[in-house]
VOBA-1610 file (N, C-alpha, C; in pm, whole numbers, padded with zeros to 5 digits, always signed):
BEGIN
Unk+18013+18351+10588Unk+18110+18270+10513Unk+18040+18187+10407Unk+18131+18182+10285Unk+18055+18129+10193Unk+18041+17956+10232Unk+17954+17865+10166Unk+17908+17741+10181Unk+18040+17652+10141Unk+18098+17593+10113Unk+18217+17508+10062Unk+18167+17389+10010Unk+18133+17365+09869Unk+18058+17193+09812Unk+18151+17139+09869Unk+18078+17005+09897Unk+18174+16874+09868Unk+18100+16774+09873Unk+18184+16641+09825Unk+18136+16522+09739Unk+18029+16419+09888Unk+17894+16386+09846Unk+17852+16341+09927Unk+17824+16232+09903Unk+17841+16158+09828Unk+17821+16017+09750Unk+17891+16006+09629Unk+17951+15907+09585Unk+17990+15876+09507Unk+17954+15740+09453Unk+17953+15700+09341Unk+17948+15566+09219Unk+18036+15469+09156Unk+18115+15421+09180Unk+18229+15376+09085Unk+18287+15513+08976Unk+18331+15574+09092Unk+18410+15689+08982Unk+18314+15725+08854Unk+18208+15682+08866Unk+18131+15732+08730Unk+18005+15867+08759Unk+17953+15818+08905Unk+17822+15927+08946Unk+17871+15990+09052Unk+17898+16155+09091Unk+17925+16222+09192Unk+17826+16309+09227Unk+17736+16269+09338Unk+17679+16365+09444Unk+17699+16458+09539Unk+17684+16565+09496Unk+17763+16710+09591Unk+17651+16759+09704Unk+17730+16828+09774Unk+17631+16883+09946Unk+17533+17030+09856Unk+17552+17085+09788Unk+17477+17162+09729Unk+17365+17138+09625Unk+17346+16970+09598Unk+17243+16951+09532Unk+17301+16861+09381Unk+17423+16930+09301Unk+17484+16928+09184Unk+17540+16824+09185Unk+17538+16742+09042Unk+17579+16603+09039Unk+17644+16601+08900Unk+17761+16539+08873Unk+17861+16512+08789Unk+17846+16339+08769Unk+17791+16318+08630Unk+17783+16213+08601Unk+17901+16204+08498Unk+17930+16075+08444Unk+18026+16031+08324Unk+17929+15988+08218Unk+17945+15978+08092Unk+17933+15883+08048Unk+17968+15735+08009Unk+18096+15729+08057Unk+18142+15619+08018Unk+18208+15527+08167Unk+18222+15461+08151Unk+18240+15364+08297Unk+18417+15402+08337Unk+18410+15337+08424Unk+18537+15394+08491Unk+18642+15269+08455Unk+18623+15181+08389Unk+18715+15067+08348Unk+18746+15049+08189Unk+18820+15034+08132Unk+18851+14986+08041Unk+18804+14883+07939Unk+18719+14814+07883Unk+18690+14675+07798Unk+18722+14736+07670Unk+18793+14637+07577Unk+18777+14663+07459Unk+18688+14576+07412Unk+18575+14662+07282Unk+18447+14596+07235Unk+18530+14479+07115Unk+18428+14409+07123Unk+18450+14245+07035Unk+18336+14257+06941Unk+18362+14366+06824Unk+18267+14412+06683Unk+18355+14283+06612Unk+18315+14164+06571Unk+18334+14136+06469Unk+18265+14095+06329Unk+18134+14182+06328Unk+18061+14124+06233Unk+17976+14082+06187Unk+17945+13924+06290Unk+17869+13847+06267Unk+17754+13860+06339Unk+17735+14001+06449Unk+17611+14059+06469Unk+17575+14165+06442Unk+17494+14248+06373Unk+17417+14347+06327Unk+17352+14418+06449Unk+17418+14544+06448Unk+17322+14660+06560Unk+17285+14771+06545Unk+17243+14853+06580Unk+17189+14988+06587Unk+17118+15045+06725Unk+17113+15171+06718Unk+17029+15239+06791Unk+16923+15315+06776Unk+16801+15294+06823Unk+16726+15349+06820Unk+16609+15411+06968Unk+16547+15514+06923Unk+16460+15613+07002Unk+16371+15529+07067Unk+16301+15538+07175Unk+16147+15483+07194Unk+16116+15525+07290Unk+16139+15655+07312Unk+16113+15746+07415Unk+16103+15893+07371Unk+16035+15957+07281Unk+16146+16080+07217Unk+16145+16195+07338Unk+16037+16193+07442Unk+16055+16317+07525Unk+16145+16300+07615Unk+16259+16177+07662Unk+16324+16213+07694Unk+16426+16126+07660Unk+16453+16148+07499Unk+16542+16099+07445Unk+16598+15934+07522Unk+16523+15904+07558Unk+16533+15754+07547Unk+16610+15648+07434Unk+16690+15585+07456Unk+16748+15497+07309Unk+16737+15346+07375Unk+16754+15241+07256Unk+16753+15163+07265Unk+16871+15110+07139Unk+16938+14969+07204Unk+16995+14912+07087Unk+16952+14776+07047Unk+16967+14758+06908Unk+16907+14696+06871Unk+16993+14539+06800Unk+16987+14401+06811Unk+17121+14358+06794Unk+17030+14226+06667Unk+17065+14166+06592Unk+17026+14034+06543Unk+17164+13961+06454Unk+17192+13827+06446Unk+17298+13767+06359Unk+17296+13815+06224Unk+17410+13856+06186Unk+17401+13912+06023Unk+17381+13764+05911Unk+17407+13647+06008Unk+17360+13495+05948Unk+17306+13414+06001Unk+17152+13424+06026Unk+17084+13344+06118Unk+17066+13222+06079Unk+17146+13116+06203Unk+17136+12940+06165Unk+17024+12906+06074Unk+16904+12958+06133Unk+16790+12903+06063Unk+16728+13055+06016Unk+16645+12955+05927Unk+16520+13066+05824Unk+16431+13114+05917Unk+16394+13017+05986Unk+16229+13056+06089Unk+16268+13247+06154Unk+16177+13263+06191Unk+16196+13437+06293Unk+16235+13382+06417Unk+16299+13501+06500Unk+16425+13474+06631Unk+16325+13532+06727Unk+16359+13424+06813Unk+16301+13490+06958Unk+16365+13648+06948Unk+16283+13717+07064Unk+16345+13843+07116Unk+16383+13863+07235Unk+16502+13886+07256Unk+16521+13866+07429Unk+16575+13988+07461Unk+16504+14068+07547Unk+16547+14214+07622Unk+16677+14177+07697Unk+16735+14266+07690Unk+16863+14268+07816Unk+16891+14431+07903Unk+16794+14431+07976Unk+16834+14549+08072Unk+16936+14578+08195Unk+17001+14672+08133Unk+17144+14649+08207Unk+17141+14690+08356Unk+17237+14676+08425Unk+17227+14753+08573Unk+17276+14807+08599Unk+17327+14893+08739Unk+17375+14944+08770Unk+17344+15039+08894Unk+17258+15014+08983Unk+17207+15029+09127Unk+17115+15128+09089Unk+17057+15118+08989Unk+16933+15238+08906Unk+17032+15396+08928Unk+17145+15355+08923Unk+17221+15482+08954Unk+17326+15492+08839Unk+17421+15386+08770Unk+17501+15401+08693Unk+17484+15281+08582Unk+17509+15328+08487Unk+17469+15247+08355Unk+17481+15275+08214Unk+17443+15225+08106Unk+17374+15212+07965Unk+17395+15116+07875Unk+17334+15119+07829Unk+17350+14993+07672Unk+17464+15001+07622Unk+17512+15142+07620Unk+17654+15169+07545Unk+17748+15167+07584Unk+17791+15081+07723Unk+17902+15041+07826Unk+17906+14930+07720Unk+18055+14943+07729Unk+18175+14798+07688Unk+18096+14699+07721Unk+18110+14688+07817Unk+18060+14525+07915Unk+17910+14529+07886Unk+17828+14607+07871Unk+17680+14590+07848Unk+17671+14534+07659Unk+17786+14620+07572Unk+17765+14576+07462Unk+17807+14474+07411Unk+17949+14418+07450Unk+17953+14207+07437Unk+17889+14210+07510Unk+17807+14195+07607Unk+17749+14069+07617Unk+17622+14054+07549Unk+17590+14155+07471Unk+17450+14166+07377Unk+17498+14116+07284Unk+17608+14115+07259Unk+17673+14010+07097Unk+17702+13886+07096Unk+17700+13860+07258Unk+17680+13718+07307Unk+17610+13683+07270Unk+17517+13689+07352Unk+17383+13694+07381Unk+17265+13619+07211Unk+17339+13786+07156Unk+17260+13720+07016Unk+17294+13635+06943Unk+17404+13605+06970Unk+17479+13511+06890Unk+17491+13357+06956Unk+17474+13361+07059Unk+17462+13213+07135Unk+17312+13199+07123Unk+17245+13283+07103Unk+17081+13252+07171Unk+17053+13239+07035Unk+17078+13292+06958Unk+17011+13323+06769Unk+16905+13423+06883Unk+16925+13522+06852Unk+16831+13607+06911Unk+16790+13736+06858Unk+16685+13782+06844Unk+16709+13958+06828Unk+16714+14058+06992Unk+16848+14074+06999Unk+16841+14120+07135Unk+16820+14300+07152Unk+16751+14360+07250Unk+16743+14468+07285Unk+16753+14460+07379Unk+16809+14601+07410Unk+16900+14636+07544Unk+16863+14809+07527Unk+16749+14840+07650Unk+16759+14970+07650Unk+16776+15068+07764Unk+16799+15145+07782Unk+16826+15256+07855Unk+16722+15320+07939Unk+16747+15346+08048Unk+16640+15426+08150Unk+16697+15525+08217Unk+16594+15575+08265Unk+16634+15764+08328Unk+16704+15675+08447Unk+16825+15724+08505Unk+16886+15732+08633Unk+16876+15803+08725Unk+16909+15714+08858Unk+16876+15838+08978Unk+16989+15834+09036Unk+17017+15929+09121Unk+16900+16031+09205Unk+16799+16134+09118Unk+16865+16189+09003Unk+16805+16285+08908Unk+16655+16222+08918Unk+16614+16119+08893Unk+16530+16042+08846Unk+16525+15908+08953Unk+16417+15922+09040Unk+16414+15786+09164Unk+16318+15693+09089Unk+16328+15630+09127Unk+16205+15475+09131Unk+16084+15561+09162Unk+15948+15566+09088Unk+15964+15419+08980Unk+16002+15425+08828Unk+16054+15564+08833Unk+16112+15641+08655Unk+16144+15489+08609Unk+16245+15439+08595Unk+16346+15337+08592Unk+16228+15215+08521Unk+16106+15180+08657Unk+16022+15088+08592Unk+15926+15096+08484Unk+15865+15276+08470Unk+15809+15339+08378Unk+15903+15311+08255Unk+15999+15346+08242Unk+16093+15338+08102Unk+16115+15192+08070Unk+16149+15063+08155Unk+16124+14951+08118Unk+15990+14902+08087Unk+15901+14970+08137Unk+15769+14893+08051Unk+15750+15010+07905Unk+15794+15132+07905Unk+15780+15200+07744Unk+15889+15152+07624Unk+15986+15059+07724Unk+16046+14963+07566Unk+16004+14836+07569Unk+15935+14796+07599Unk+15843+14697+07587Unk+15706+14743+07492Unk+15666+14859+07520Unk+15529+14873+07465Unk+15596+14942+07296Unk+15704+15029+07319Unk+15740+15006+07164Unk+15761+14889+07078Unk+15853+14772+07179Unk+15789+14647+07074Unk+15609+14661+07016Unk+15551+14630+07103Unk+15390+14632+07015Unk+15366+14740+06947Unk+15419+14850+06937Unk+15427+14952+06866Unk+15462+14913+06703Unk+15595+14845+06713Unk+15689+14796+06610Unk+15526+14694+06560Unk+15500+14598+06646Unk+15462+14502+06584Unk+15288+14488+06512Unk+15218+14625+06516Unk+15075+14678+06491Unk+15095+14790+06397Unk+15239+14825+06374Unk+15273+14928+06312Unk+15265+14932+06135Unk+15194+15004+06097Unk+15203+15044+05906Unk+15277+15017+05891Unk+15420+15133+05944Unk+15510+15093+05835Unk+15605+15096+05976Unk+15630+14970+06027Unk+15728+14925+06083Unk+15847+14920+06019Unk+15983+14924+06162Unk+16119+14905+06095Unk+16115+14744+06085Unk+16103+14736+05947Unk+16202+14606+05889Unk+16266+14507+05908Unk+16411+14630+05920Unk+16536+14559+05989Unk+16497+14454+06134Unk+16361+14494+06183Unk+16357+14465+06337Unk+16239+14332+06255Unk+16093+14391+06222Unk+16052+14285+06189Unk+16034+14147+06085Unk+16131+14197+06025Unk+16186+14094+05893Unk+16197+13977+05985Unk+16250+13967+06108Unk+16327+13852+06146Unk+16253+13833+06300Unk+16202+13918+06360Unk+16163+13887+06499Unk+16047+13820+06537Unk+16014+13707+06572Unk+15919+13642+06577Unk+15835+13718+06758Unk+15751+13829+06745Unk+15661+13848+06817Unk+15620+13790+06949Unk+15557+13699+06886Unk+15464+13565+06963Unk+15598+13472+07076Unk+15700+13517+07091Unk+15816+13461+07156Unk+15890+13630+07198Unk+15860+13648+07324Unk+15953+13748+07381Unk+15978+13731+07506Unk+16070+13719+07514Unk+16194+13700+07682Unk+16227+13808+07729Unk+16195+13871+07868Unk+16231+13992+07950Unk+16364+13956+08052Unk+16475+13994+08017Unk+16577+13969+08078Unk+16579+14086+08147Unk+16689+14075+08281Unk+16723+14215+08350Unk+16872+14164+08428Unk+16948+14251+08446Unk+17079+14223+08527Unk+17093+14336+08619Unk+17126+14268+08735Unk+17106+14339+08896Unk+17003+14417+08844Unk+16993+14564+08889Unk+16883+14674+08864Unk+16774+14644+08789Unk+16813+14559+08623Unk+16752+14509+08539Unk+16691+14420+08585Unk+16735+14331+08668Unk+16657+14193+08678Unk+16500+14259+08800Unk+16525+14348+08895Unk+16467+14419+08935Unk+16313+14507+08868Unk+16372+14572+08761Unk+16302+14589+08660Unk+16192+14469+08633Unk+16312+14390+08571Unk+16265+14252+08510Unk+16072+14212+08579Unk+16128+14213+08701Unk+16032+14149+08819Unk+15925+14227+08774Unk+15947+14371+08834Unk+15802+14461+08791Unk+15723+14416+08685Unk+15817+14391+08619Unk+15724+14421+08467Unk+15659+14280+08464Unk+15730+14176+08514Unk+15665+14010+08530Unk+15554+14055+08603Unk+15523+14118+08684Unk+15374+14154+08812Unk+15298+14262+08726Unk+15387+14320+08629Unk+15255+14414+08592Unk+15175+14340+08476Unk+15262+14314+08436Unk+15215+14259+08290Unk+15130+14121+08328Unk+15172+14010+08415Unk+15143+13908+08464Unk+15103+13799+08306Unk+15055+13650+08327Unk+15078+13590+08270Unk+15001+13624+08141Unk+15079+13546+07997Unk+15017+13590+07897Unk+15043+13736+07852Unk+15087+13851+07898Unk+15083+13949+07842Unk+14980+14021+07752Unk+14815+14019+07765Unk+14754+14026+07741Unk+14739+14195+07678Unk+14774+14245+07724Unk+14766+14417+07707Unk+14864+14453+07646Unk+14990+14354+07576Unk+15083+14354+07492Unk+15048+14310+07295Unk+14949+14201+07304Unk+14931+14185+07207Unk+14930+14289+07102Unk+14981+14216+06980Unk+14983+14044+06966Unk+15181+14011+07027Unk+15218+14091+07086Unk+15335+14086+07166Unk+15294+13971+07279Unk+15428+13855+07286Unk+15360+13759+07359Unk+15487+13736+07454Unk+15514+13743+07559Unk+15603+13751+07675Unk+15600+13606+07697Unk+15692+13543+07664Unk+15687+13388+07691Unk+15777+13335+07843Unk+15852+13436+07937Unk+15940+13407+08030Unk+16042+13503+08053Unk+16118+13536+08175Unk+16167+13625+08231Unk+16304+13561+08300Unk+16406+13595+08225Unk+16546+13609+08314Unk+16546+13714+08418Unk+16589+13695+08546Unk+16679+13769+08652Unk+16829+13731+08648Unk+16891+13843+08610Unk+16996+13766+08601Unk+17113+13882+08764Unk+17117+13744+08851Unk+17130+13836+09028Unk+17050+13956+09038Unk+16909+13957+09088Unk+16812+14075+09070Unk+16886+14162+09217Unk+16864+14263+09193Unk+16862+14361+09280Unk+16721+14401+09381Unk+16745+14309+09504Unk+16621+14340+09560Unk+16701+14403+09695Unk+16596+14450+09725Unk+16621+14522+09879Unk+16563+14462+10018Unk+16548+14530+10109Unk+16437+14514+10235Unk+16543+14579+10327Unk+16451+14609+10449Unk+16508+14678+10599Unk+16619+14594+10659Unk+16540+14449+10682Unk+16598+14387+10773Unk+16698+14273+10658Unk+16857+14299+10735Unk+16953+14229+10617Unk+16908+14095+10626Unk+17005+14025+10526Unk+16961+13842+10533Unk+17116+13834+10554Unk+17135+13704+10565Unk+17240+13646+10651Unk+17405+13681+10565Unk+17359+13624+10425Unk+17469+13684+10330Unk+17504+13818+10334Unk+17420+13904+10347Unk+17416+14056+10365Unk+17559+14077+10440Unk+17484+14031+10581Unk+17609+14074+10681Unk+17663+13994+10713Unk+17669+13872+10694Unk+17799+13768+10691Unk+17910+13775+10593Unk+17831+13813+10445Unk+17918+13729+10323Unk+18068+13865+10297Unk+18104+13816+10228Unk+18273+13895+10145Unk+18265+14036+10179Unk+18303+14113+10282Unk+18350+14280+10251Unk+18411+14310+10129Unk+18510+14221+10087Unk+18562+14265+09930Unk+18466+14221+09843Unk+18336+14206+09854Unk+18258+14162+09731Unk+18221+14258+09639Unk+18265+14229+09498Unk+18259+14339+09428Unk+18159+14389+09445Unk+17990+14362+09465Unk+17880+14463+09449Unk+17864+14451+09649Unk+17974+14561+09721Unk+17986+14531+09862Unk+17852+14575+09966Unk+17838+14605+09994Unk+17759+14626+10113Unk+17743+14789+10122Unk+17796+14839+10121Unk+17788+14956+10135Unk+17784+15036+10049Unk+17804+14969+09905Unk+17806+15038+09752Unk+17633+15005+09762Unk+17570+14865+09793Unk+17423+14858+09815Unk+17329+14959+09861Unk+17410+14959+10007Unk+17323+15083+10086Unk+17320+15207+09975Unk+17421+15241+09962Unk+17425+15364+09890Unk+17330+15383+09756Unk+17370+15254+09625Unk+17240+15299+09523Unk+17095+15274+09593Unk+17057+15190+09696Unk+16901+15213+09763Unk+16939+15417+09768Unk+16996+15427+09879Unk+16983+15552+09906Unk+16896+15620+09851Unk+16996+15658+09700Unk+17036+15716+09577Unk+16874+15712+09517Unk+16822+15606+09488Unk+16701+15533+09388Unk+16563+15549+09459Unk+16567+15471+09593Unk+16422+15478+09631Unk+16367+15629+09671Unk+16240+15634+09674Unk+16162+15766+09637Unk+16227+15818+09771Unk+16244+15959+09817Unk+16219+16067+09910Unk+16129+16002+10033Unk+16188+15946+10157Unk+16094+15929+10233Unk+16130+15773+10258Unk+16080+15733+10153Unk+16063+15554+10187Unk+16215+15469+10227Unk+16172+15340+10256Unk+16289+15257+10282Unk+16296+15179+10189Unk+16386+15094+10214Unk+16449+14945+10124Unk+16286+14849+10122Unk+16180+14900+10188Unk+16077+14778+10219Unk+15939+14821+10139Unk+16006+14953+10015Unk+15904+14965+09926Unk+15895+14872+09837Unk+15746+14890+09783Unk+15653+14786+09689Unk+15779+14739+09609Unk+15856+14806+09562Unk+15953+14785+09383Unk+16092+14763+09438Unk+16082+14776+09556Unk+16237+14753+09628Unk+16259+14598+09680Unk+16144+14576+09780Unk+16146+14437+09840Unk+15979+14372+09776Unk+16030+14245+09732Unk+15900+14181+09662Unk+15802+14130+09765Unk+15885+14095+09872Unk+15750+14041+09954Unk+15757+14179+10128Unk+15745+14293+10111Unk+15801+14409+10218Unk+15608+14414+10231Unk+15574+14509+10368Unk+15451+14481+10393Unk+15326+14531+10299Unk+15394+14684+10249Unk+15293+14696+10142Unk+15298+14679+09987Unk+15389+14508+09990Unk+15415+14458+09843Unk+15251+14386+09785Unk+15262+14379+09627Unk+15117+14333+09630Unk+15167+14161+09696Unk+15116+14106+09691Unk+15072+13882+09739Unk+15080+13832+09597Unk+15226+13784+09577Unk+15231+13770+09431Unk+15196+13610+09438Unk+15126+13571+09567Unk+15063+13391+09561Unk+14944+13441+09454Unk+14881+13600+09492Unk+14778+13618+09398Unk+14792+13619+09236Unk+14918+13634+09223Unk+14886+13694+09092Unk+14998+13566+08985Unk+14940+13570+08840Unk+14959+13466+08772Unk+15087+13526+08703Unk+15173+13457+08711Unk+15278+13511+08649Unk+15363+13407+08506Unk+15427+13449+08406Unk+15462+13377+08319Unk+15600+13295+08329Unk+15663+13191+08309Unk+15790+13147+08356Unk+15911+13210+08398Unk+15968+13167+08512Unk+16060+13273+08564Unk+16185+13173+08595Unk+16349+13245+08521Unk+16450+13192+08540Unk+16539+13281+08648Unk+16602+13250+08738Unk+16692+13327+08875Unk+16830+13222+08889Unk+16905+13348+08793Unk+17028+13288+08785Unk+17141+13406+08895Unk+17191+13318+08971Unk+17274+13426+09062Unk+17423+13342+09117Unk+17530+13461+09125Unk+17640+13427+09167Unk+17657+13368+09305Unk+17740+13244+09386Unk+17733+13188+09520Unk+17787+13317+09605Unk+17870+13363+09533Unk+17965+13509+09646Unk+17873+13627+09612Unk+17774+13621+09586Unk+17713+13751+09562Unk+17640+13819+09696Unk+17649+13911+09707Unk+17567+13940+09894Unk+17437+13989+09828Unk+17361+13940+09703Unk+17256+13945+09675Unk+17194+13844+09695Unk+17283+13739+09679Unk+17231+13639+09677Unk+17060+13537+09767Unk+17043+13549+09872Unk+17006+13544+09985Unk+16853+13562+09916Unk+16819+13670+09889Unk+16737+13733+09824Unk+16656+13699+09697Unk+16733+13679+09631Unk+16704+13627+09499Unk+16652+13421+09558Unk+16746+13411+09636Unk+16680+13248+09651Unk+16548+13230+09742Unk+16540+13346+09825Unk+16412+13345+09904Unk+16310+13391+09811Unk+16319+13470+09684Unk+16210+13499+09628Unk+16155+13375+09541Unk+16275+13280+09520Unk+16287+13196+09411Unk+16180+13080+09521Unk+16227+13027+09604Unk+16162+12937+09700Unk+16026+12989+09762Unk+16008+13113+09762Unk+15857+13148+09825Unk+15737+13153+09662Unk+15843+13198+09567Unk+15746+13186+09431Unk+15724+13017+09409Unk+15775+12938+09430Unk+15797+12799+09430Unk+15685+12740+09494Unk+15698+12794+09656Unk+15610+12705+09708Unk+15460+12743+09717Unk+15448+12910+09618Unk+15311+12927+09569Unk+15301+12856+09432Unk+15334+12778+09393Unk+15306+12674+09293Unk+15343+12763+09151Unk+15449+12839+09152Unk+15475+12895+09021Unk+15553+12839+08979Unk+15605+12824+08842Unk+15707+12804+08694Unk+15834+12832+08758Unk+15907+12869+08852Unk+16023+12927+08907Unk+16122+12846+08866Unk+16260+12869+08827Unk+16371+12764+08834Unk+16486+12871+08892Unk+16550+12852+08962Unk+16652+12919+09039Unk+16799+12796+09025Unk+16878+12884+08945Unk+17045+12852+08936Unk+17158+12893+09025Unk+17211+12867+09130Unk+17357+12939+09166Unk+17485+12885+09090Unk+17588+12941+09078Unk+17693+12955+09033Unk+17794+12945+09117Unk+17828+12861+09172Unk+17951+12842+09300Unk+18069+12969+09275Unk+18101+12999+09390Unk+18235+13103+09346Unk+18167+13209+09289Unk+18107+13259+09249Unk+18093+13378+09185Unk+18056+13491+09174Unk+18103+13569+09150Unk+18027+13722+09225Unk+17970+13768+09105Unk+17893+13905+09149Unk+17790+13959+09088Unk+17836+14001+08961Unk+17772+13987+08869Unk+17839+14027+08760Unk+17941+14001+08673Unk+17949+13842+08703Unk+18063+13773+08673Unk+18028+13727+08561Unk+17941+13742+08471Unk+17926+13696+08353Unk+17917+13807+08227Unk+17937+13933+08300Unk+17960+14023+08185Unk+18142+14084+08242Unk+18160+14047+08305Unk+18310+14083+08349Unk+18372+13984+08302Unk+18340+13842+08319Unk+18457+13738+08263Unk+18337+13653+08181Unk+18312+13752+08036Unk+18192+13654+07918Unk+18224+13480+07896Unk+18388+13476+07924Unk+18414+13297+07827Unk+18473+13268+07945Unk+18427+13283+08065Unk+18456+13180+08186Unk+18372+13049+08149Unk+18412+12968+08217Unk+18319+12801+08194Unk+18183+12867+08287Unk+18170+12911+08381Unk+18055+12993+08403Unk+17975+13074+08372Unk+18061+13133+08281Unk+17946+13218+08171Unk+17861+13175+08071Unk+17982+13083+08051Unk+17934+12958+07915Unk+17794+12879+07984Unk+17798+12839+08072Unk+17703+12737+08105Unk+17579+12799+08190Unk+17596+12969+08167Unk+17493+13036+08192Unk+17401+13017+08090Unk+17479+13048+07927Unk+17413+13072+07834Unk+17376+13012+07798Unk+17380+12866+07807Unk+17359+12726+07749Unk+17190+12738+07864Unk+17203+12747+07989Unk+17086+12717+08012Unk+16959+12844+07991Unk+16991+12926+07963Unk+16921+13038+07924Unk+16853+12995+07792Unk+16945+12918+07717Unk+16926+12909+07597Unk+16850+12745+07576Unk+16832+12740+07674Unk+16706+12601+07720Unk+16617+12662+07761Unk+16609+12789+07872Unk+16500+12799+07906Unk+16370+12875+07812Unk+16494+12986+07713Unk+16464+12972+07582Unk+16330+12878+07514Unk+16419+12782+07500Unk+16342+12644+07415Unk+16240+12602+07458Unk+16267+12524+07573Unk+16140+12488+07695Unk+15995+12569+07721Unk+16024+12699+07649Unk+15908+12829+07623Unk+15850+12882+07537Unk+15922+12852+07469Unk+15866+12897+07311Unk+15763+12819+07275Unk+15707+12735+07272Unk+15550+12701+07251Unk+15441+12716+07316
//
């Protein structure tokens, strides 16, 4: 008798995993946003990957307050290293936010997804749009449009869920100063609710909201999905402090902001990393957001919570730049 597929995982209606191997992705998300183009930010897309067509977008104010060059602040989007891109509704306001509240030149780029593609693809492609910045910035004949206005010597690594995940790696690889970036200068790192893992749950895990939008079992599932063949939730890039993570008391890291929702069942996680980086005497500042679930600042951008995300981002910003 012949085999009969059927669906063995699924994504937010966007990623379908079949019993025969074959997977049906979307491109486009399973919800609705209409985009908020009005203008007053300038974007594009561009390559920085060409073997596997890698893109990136590229965002700056078409009227920047001031003359001086704009910080650069990455924004890597999420999506359980399983569903995503720059070119989601909700990923693209909030990059027009973003640049436009921050005066910023913002990039937001794209990484291989898994299962097709497990961890550490995901962290490889976040550190090759990073190294195309120094590319851009050592370059003959650099794009312009990018360095006319981007002040170098000031770059911010943002990440959201998956991203903020990302984010982390690249804070431990790169570590303080960014030395192997020059003259690219990494001045501080948003998490914005990082996506961390481990074996053993934390209390929010299995206490907090079953209806929480990023639930418990949508969790289990992108780990599944992402970590390598074999391993658990308690690998190096999954859980920051799991047994064979590096001792990040060892290693020097550059300022770090951990902004996370109170209803988030990530939450837990993100504050234990925030308090153990703390009491190894690092730069750490950790924010919660009462009420709020994951992703509540690109789902509802002009909540009074979103607002007063950006306001302190846009201090921690300031507070770094020299």
């Amino acid at each position: 008798m012949e085999d009969v597929k059927y669906e063995v995982e699924e994504c937010r209606g966007v990623l379908r995993v079949y019993s025969d191997g074959t997977i049906l992705r979307l491109t486009k998300p399973s919800f609705e946003v209409p985009i908020h183009d009005d203008g007053s930010i300038l974007w594009k897309d561009v390559v920085f990957q060409a073997m596997h067509n890698l893109q990136l977008r590229l965002y700056k104010p078409a009227s920047p307050i001031s003359a001086a060059k704009l910080p650069v602040f990455y924004y890597i989007h999420g999506g359980g290293f399983c569903i995503g891109s720059r070119a989601w509704p909700n990923c693209h306001n909030f990059c027009f936010k973003l640049a436009s509240e921050l005066q910023a030149v913002v990039i937001s780029p794209d990484y291989r997804l898994a299962p097709e593609n497990r961890l550490p693809t995901a962290i490889e492609d976040g550190y090759a749009a990073i190294k195309w910045l120094q590319d851009q910035a050592v370059s003959d004949e650099p794009d312009t449009w990018l360095t006319d206005v981007a002040d170098f010597s000031r770059v911010f690594i943002s990440g959201d869920s998956a991203g903020g995940n990302i984010a982390h790696n690249l804070a431990v690889r790169l570590q303080a100063g960014s030395v192997e970036l020059d003259p690219v200068r990494v001045r501080g790192y948003v998490y914005l609710l990082p996506f961390f893992g481990g074996t053993i749950r934390t209390k929010f895990e299995a206490e907090g909201p079953k209806d929480a939008f990023l639930n418990i079992e949508l969790i289990d599932r992108f780990w599944r999905l992402s970590i390598p063949i074999g391993s658990t939730t308690d690998h190096p890039l999954v859980n920051p402090f799991g047994p064979n993570s590096p001792n990040l008391e060892n290693i020097d890291l550059d300022p770090i902001l951990v902004l996370v929702g109170g209803c988030d069942l990530l939450k837990d996680r993100a504050q234990d990393y925030a308090n153990k980086l703390k009491n190894y005497g690092k730069n750490i500042e950790y924010v919660e957001f009462e009420g709020q679930q994951h992703g509540f600042f690109t789902i509802n951008p002009n909540s009074e919570s979103s607002k007063k995300l950006m306001l302190i981002i846009k201090k921690f910003i300031q507070d770094n730049s020299s």
